[in-house]
N, C-alpha and C positions, 0 to 999 in steps of 0.2 A: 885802726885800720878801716879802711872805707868797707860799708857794706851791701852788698850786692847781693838783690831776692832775685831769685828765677821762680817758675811754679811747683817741679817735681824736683824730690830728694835726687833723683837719679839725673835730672841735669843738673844740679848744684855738685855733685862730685865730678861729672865729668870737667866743668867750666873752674872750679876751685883745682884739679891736675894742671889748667892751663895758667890760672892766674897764679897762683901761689901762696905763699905765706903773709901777703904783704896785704889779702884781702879777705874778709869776712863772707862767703858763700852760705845765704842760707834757702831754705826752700818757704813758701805763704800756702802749698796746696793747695792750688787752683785757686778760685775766687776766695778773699778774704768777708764779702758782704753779699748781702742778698737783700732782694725785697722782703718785705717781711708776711708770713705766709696768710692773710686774710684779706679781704676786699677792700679796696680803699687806699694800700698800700700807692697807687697810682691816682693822684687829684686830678682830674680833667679842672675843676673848677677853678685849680689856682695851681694855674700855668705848670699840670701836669709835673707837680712835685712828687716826688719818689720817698718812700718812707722806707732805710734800708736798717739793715740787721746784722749783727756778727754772730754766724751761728756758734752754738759750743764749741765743736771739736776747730774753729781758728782762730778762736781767742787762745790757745798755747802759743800757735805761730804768731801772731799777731804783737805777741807780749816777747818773744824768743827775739824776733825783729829788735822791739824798742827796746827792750835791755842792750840788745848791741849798739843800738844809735846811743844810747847813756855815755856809752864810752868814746863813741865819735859818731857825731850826725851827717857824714860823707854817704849819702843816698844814692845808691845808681841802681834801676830799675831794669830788671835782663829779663823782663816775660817776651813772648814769642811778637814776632813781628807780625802779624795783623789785628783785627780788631778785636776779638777778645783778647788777644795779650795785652791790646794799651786801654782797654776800660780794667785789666786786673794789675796794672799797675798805677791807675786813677785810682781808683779802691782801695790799695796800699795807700798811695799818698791823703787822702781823705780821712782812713782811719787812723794814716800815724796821727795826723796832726788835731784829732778830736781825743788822742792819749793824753796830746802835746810831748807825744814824743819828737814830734819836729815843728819847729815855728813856722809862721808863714813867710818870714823873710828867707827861711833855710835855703837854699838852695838844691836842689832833687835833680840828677841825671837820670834820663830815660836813653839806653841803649837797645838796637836791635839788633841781630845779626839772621842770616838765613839759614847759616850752617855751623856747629858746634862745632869749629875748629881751629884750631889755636891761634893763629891767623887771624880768622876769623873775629875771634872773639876780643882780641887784642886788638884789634883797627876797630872793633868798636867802642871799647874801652875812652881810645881815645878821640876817638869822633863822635861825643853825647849830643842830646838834642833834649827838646823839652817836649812834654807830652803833647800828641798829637791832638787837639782837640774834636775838628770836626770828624776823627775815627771814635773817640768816645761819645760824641751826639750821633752818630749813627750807630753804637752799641747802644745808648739808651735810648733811642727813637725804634728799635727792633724790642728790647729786653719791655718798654712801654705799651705798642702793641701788641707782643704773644700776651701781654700779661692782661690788659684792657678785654681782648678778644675770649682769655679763656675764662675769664671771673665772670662776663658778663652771657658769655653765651653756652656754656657748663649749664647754668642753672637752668636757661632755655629745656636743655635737652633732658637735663633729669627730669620737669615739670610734666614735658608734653610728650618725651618718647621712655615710657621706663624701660629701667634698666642700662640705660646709655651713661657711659662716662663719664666723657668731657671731649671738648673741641678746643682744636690748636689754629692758628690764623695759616698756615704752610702745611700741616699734616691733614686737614682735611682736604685741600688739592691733592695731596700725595693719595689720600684716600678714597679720592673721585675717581683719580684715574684707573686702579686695580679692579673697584666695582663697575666703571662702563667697560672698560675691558672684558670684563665677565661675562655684562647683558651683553656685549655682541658678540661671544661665543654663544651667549644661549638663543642669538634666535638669527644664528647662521644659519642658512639653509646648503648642505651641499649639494654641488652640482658633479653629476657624474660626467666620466671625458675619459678615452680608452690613447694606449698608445701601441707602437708598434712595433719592433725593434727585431733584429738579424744577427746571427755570427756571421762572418764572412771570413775566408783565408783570402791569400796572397799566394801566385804564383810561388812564392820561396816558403809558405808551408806555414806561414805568420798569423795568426788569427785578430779581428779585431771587431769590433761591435758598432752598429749604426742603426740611427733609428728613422724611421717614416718620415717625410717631412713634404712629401708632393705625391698625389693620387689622380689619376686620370688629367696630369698635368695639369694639375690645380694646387697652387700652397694649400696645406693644412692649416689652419688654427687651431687653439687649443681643443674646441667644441667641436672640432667639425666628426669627428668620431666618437658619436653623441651613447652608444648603446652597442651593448653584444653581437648583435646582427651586422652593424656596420666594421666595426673592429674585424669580424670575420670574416665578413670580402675583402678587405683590407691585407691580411695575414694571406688570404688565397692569392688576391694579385702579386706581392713579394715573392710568394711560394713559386707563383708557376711561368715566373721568368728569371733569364739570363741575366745575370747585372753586368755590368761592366764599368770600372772607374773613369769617370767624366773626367773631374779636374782637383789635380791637387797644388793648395794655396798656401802658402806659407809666409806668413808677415813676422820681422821680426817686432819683438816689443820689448817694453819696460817695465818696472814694478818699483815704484819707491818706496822708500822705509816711512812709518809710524813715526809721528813726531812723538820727543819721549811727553814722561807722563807729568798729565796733572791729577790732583787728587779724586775727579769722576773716573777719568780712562784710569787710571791707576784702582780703581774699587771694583769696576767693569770688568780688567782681566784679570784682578785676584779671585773674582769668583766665577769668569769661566775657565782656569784655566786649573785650580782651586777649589775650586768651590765655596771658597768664604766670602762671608757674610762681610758688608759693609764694616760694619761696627770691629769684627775682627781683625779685618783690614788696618783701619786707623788705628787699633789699639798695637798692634804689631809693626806699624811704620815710625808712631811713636816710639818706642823703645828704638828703634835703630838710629831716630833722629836723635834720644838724646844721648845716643852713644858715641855719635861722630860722623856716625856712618853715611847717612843721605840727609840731605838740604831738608828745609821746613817742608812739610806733607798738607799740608792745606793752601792750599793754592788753585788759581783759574788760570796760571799764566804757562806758556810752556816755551821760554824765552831760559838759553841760555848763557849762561857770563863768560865772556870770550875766554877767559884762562879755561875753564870749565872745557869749551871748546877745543882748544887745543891739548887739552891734557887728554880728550876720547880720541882725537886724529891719531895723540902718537901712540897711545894706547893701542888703538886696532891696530896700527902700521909693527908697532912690536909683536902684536901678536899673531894677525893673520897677514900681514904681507902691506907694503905699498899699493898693491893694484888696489885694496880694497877702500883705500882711503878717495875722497871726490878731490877734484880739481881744485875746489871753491867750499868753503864751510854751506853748511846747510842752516837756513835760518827760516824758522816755523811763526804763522800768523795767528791767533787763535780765531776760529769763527763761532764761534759760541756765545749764543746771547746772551748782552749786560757782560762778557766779560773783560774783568777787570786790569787783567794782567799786572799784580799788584809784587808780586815777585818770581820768579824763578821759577821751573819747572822744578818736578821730585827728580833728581839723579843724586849717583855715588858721590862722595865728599872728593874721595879719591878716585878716580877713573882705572888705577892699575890694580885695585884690591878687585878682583873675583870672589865669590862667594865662596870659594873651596878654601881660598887664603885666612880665613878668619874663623874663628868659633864662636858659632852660633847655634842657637835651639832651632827647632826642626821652622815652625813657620815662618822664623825672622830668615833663617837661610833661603827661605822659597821667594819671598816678599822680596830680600835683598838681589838674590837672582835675579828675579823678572825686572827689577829696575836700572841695576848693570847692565842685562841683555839691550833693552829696551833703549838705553842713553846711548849704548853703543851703536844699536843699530840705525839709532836717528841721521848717527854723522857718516855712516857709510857709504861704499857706493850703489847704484841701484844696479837692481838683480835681470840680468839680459836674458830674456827668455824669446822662444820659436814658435809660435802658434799655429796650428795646421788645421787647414779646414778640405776634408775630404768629399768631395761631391759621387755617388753611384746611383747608375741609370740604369733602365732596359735601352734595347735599341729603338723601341717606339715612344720614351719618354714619359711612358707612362704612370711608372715611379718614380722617387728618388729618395735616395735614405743617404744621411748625411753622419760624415765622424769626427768630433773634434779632439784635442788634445794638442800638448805644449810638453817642447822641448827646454831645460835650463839649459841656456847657453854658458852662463855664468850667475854663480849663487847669489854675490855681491852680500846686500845685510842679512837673505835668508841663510848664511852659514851662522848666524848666531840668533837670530829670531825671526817668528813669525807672527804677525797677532791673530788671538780667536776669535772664533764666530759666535756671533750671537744664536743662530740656528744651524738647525743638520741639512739644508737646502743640499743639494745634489749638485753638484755643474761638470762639464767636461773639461773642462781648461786644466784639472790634473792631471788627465789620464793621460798614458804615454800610448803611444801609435807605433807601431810596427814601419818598416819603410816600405812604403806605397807608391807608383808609379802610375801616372796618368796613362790610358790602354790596360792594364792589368784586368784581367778576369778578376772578377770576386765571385769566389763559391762559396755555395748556401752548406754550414756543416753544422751537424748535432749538437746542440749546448743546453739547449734548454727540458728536457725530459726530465728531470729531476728536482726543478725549482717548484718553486713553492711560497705561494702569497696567501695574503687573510684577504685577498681579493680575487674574481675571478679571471682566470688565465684562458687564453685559446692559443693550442700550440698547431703548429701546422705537422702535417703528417712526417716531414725529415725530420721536428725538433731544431729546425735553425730559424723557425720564423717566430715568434711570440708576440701573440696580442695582452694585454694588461689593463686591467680595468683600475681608474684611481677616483677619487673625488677631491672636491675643491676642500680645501681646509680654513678651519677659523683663525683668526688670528692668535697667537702661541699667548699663554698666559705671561703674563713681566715675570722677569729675575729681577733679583735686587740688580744685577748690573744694566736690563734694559729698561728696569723702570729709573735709575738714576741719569740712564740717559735720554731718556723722554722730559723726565723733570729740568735737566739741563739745556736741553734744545726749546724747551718752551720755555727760559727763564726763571725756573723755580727754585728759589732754595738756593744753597751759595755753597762751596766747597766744606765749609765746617758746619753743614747743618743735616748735609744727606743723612749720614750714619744715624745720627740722633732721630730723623723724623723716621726710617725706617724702622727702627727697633721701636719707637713710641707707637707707631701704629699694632705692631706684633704684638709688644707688650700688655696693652689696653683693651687685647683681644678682638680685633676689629677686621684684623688680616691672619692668614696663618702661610707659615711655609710647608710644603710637603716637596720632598728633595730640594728643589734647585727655584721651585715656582712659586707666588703667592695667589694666595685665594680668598676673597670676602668674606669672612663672617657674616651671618644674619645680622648681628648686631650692627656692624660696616655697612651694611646696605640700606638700613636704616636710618642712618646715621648721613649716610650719602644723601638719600631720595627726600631727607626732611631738609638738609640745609639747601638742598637744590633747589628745593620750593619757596623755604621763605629767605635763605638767604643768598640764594644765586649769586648776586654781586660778587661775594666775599667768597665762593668757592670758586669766581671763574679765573681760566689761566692766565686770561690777558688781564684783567685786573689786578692779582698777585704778580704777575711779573712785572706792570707796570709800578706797582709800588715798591719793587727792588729793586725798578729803577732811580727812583725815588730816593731810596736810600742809599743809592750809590749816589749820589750828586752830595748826598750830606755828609757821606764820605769825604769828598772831595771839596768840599766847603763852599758849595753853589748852593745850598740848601738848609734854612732854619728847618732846625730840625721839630721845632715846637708846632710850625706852619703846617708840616706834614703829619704830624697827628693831630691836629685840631681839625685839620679837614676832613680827616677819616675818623676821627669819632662824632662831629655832627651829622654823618649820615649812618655811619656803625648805631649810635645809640638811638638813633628812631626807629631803626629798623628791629631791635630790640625792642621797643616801645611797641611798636604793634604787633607784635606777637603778644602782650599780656592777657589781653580777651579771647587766646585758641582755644577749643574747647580740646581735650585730649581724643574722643571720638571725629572730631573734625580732622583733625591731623592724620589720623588711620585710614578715615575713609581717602584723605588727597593721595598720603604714599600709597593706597591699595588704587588709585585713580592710574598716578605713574608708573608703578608697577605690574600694571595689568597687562602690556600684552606679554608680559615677561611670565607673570606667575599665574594664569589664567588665559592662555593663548587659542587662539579661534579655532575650533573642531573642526570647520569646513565643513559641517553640516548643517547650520543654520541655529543651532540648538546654543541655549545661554551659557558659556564656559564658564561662568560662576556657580552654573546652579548645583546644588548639593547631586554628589551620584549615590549617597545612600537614602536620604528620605525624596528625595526629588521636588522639596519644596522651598528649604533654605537657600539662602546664599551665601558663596564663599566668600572668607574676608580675611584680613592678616589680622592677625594677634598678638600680644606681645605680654610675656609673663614677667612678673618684677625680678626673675633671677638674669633677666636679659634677653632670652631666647626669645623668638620668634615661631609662628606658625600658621596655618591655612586651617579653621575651624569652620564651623555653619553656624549660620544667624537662628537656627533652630537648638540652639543649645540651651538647656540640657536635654529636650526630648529628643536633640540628636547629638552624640559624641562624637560624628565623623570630624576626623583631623589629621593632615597630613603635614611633612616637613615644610620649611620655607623654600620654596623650589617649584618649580615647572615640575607639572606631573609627570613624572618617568623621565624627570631629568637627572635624579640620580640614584643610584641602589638604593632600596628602599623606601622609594619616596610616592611608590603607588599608591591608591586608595587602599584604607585599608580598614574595614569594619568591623564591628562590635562583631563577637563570635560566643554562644552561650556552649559552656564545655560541659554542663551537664549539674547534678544539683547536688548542695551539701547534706548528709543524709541526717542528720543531727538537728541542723537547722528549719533542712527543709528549702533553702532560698538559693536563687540560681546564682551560677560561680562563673563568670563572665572574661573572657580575653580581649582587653581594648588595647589601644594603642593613644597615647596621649604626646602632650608637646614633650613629655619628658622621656619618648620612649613607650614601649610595651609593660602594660602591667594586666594582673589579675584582680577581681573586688568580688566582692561576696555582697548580693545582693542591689537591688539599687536604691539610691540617696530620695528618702522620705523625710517629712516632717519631723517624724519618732526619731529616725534616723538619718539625719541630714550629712554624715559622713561613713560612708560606707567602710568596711574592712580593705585597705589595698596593700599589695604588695611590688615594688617592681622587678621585672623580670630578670636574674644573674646576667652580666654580657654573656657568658658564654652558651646560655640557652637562646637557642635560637625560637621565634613564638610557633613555629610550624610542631615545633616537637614538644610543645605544652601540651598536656593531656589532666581529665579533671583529676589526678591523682598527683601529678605534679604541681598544680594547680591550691590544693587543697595545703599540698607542704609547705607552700609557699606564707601562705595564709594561717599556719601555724606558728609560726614565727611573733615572738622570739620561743624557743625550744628552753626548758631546761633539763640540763643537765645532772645536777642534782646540789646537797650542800658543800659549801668548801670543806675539810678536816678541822684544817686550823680554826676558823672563828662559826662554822654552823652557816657562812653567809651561802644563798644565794649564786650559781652558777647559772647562764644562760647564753644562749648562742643566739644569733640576728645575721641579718644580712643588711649592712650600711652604707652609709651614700661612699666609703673607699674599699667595696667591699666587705667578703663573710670576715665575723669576729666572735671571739668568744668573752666574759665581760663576767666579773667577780666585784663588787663594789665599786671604785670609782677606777678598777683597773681593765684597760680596755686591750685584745691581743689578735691581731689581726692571724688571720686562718690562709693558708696557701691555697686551699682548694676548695671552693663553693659547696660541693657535695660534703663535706667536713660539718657544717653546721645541723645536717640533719643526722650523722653518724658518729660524731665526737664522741668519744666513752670518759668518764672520771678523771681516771691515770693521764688519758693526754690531755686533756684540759689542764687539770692541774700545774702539770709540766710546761706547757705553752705560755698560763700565765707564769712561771715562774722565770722562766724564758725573759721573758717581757719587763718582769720589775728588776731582773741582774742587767737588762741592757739600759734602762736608767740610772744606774749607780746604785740602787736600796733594795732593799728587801722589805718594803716595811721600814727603813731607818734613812738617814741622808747621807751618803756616800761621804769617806772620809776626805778632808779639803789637802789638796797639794802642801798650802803654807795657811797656818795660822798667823795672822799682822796682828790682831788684838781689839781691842774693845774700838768701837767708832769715836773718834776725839769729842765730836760734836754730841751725838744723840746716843751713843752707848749700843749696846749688843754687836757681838763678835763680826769681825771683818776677814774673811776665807778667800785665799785662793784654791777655785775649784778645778776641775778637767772635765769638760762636757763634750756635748756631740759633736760643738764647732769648732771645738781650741777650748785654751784656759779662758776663765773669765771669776770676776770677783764677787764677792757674793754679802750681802747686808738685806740682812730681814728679807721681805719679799722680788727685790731687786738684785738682777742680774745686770753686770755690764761687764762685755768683752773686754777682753786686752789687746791694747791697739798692735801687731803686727810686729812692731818692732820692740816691743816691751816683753820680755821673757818673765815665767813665773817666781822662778828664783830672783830677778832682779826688783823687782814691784815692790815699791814704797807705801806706807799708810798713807802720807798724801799723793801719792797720785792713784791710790786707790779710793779716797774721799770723793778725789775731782771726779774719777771715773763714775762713781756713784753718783754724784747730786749731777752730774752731765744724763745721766741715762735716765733719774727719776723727772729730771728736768722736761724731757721727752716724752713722759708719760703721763696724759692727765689723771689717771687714775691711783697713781703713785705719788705719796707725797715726799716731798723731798726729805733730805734730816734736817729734822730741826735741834738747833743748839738746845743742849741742858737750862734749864734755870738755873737762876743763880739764885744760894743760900737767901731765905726769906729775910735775916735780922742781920741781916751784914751792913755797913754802909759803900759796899759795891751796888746793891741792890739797884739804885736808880742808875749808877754808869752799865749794867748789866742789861737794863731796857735798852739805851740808845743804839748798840749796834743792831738791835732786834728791830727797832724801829727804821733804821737803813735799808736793813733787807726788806722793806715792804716796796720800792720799786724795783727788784728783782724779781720779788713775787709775783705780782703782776704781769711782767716781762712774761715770768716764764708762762701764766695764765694767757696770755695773749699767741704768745707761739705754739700752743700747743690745744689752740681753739682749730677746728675742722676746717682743711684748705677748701676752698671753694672750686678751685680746681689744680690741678697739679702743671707740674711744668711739661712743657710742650716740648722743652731742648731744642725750640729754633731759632734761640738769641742768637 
């Protein structure tokens, strides 16, 4: 039977439903090969050869494959139709044939399809093609680049900015952008600007609301109602005249639908509308792609296939009526830079399946929703709306306050969809209006007596007038859905890489989320303000977008793909090059250069904003501690310890000056007991750092003490620590309570038991000690012994001593000597064989350099096996190695922007 590899189990069963009996469906889990994890892996010197690897866990698939080909070598290759699906079926065909599980005369189908549907899958069957190549040179002209950029400029950063991670050639644009974003919120200045605004009725008793818009017959601009004072005359002229409706305007209009989705807009509204994250996104679209449900999710194109087409016309026409279908199919352009439009928009497989019709978990059903809605509403008709613009005057012209709002003539696509907003901006064009008559008196009536702003209000003595005090605002921090689409409209990054470079920047600590926003880390800014100095080139936008333009040509087979990384690493590796002579204080002092008017901003009194505000003599500078953090210290340190967060002074809670504070004196000692505040936070120290005593007593302070409420008695507790408790019963050891960097603990030999409440370490008594550790050793499985194992398999074939299936904190997993290795997901405890409990072991010691693998028994000294007992030992020494090489320190990690 011919054998057909997809990448997930879960699209191997749905596509073996379609194909049947007559074919072999297996899965390779995602990439079978990788580079292999140390420097060098990528030869610029000879012609940027790639040195790749078959990690552990897909040398099973790898092998599951060519046993099948044993039995027929009829190869059709079904990974996903763009470019990482045909470099991971280049990577199949590479490592069958280095098995010599297939010859090079073999013949290999590479099939694509867009949508897992039986159809679908069957017209590709029989329409193969050979692998795409210049889609595979531009996976390895990308996979050669992140990897060139992070090995070589990683090391940069740990050298000269401690604490810093690694750098990605796409994540650190991702990461420029969030950090300027930031600096221009922190040195917005807002501008105040008042407004005006009226209830008014209608002859027929109708109320409706208009705001200021002309004073002493003069248009207003925004500013022109600069201050309290002015707003006030303002509110009085409204108040103390007559209005009367000038003119009312009525245009009709139009509203067309959203064209449906590609995989950015598709990420954009899962998390405004959602709130999920990128990364949840894709992983939830994925699952419905490989169920049937909707077309390939990676994609820039939003072009769909005329059957597609006419299956949403009669779709809505069935379900909401004829009118709502258009005259003429609706056909969408993309305007989005570099894109490719390489296949399809995301829509339903089926156009008549709703999401109510099928069963699904809570987020594929939301996900599938919005993309039904969305496909629907693309081919609809558009929505006829009324737009009214209400003009009121005095009779001498000397105001005019204006009202808008919009009538739906007809819903058209907004009966099934609407898209969201990026922001909560205010507009009138929702509001509905009362019916208003040109001549109509408008009377001034009561509405506003009882509102209520965090800004100040001037009401006019009826409460129908209201002045409103606002100011300008900073630009909104990015969502993952407007920072993906900032990266999109400048070029950046390509539909299967957003997800990855978002969660890489989160992960690496660089960005954090709070609700829906991202925010910089000290470390992120860092990280930004160094590369922006010396390597600007390679962080700016139009140079990363031009070199995805770049690779899209190599895509397209206009472009050696070897041309375009040889040009970009004769300037990438100079630039490299001369940074080796930076001194680490040189570099501090440039980011404290560009950073300055950010973190050091002008008093507007003349006076130094660096100079220290506790000794008055040092100067301020940034710092940076090897756990990563950042901070604002004095060049008088140590005789001064003033130090504040990385931030503009009283730019954020907590981030004042905040000085040494002596809380009075240890009586025992004698030596004064000091409240400071360090990078790490507030702490207490006993005494200060002498010769004799170059490390003082410290302590840092519980979170939940605040340092206002530190007193020298609280102080002194602190600095007592660790407390004991008394001896254990059982063995005479040792009992003692601390306060730890996770948190108060209580701590019996090498058992360590975390305490619920901070004040517990200075009050614990015997009895609940005891108990807590006891607590402690039953939720490890022992008491003092090792939890009894699920299944006993039996002695290790190879090196001896018992092989256990256990039950631990994450699932079962199997157990030999020091080494632990899980059980893969689909493998049950009861099912689990000694060998693939072997493989599981020497894969997991494999993984560990400090673990050595099993080694085979000896063989009997006076046997005449003896010398054939060496040779296979002698074999394994280029495994050995192998594994000694994989399991050497990456120089930096994967970037996930292949």
């Amino acid at each position: 039977m011919p054998v057909v590899v997809v990448e997930s189990p879960a699209k191997a069963k749905t596509i073996n439903g379609y194909l049947g009996k007559d074919y072999t469906v297996l899965a390779s889990y995602g990439h079978v090969r990788d580079l292999v994890g140390k420097d060098g892996s990528v030869d610029p010197e000879h012609g940027f050869d790639m040195t790749w690897e078959i990690p552990t866990d897909s040398r099973k698939h790898l092998k599951a494959i060519a046993d099948a080909l044993a039995d027929d070598p009829n190869l059709i290759l079904a990974t996903d139709p763009d470019r990482e699906g045909e470099a991971i079926s280049w990577h199949l065909q590479e490592a069958l044939m280095k098995r010599k599980a297939l010859k090079k005369d073999t013949p290999v189908r590479r099939v694509a399809f867009n949508a897992i549907t039986k159809s679908a899958v069957q017209k590709a069957i029989e329409n193969p093609r050979d692998i795409d190549t210049p889609l595979v040179h531009a996976y390895l002209a990308r996979r050669a680049l992140d990897y060139l950029v992070g090995f070589n400029l990683s090391p940069v950063l740990w050298r000269k900015l401690p604490g810093s991670r690694s750098a990605g050639r796409v994540q650190s644009v991702c990461l420029r952008l969030v950090v300027e974003r930031e600096m221009e919120i922190e040195a917005f200045d807002a501008r105040e600007y008042w407004s005006v605004r009226a209830t008014l009725e209608t002859p027929r008793g109708q109320t409706f609301e208009a705001r200021l818009v002309s004073l002493d017959g003069k248009k207003l601009d925004r500013f022109d109602l600069a201050n309290a004072t002015q707003a006030e005359l303002a509110v009085q002229a409204v108040e103390s005249r007559d209005l009367t409706v000038h003119s009312v305007e009525a245009k009709p209009g139009t509203r067309n639908p959203s064209p449906p989705f590609m995989t950015s807009t598709l990420q954009q509204e899962a998390s405004r509308k959602f709130g999920m994250g990128a990364k949840a996104c894709m992983s939830t679209a994925q699952r419905l792609y490989e169920q049937g449900l909707i077309t390939y999710m990676r994609t820039d194109g939003i072009d769909m296939a005329p059957e597609a087409v006419t299956g949403a016309r009669d779709a809505i026409a069935a379900r909401y009526g004829k009118e709502y279908v258009p005259a003429e199919p609706r056909i969408y352009k993309n305007k989005a830079k570099n894109a490719q439009e390489a296949h399809e928009c995301v829509r339903p497989t089926d156009m008549t399946k709703a999401a109510a019709d099928l069963k699904l978990e809570k987020d594929q059903r939301q996900l599938y929703d919005l993309i039904w809605k969305r496909t629907l509403a693309s081919q609809m008709a558009a929505a006829k709306l009324e737009r009214t613009t209400v003009a009121i005057r005095d009779r001498e012209e000397q105001v005019e306050l204006r009202a808008t709002g919009q009538v739906v003539v007809f819903d058209g696509f907004m009966k099934v969809y609407t898209e969201g907003r990026d922001d909560d901006a205010e507009t009138g064009e929702d509001r509905r209006l009362p019916a208003i008559h040109e001549g109509d008196a408008a009377k001034k009536v009561a509405a506003y007596a009882d509102e209520t702003s965090d800004n100040e209000l001037i009401r006019a003595p009826s409460n129908a007038v209201l002045g409103q005090q606002h100011f300008t605002q900073p630009p909104p921090r990015y969502t993952e859905a407007t920072l993906v689409k900032r990266m999109e409209e400048l070029g950046i990054g390509r539909p299967s890489t957003y997800a990855s470079i978002l969660s890489t920047i989160v992960d690496r600590g660089y960005v954090r989320k709070e609700g829906n926003r991202l925010f910089p880390e000290d470390q992120g800014r860092l990280v930004t303000a160094f590369l922006s100095n010396y390597f600007r080139k390679y962080v700016g936008y139009d140079f990363t977008a031009a070199l995805e333009q770049e690779l899209d040509e190599v895509s397209a087979g206009d472009k050696d793909y070897k041309d375009v990384l040889d040009r970009f690493w004769r300037d990438f590796s100079a630039a490299i090059g001369e940074t080796s002579e930076l001194r680490i204080t040189d570099v501090l002092e440039k980011i404290n250069e560009v950073l300055e008017p950010h973190l050091f901003p002008d008093k507007g009194d003349g006076t130094d904003p660096r100079l220290c505000p506790n000794c008055g003599q040092g100067r301020l500078s940034m710092r940076t501690a090897r756990s990563g953090g950042a901070f604002i210290g004095c060049s008088n340190y140590p005789e001064c310890r003033y130090t504040r967060p990385f931030a503009p002074p009283g730019g954020d809670e907590g981030s004042a000056p905040v000085g040494d504070t002596m809380l009075g004196i240890e009586p025992e000692s004698g030596m004064e007991v000091w409240l400071r505040t360090g990078r790490f936070g507030p702490y207490v120290q006993l005494g200060e750092a002498t010769e004799e005593n170059p490390k003082p007593k410290r302590s840092s302070l519980p979170k939940a003490w605040a340092p206002d409420t530190v007193d020298l008695d609280r102080a002194l507790q602190l600095l007592s620590l660790p407390r004991l408790v008394g001896k254990h019963p059982e063995d005479g050891a040792e009992i003692e309570t601390n306060l730890g960097r996770y948190g108060p603990y209580v701590r019996w030999n090498k058992v360590y038991a975390n305490l619920p409440d901070e004040e517990e370490i200075f009050t614990i008594g015997m009895n609940r000690a005891v108990e807590v550790l006891a607590e402690k050793l039953a939720s490890r499985g022992r008491r003092g012994q090792t939890a009894a194992p699920l299944r006993e398999l039996g002695e290790h074939p190879e090196s001896g001593g018992p092989v256990n299936v256990m039950e631990g904190r994450y699932g079962p997993y199997v157990k030999w000597e020091k080494v632990n290795a899980t059980l893969p997901k689909d493998v049950s405890p009861e099912e689990v064989t000694m060998a693939q409990a072997v493989e599981l072991i020497a894969a997991k010691a494999a993984k560990s350099p400090k673990r050595k693998a099993p080694a085979k028994k000896a063989a009997p000294k006076k046997t005449a096996a003896k010398s054939t007992a060496k040779k296979p030992a002698a074999k394994k020494t280029p495994a050995k190695t192998a594994t000694r090489k994989k399991a050497a320190p990456k120089a930096a990690e994967k970037t996930g922007e292949s």
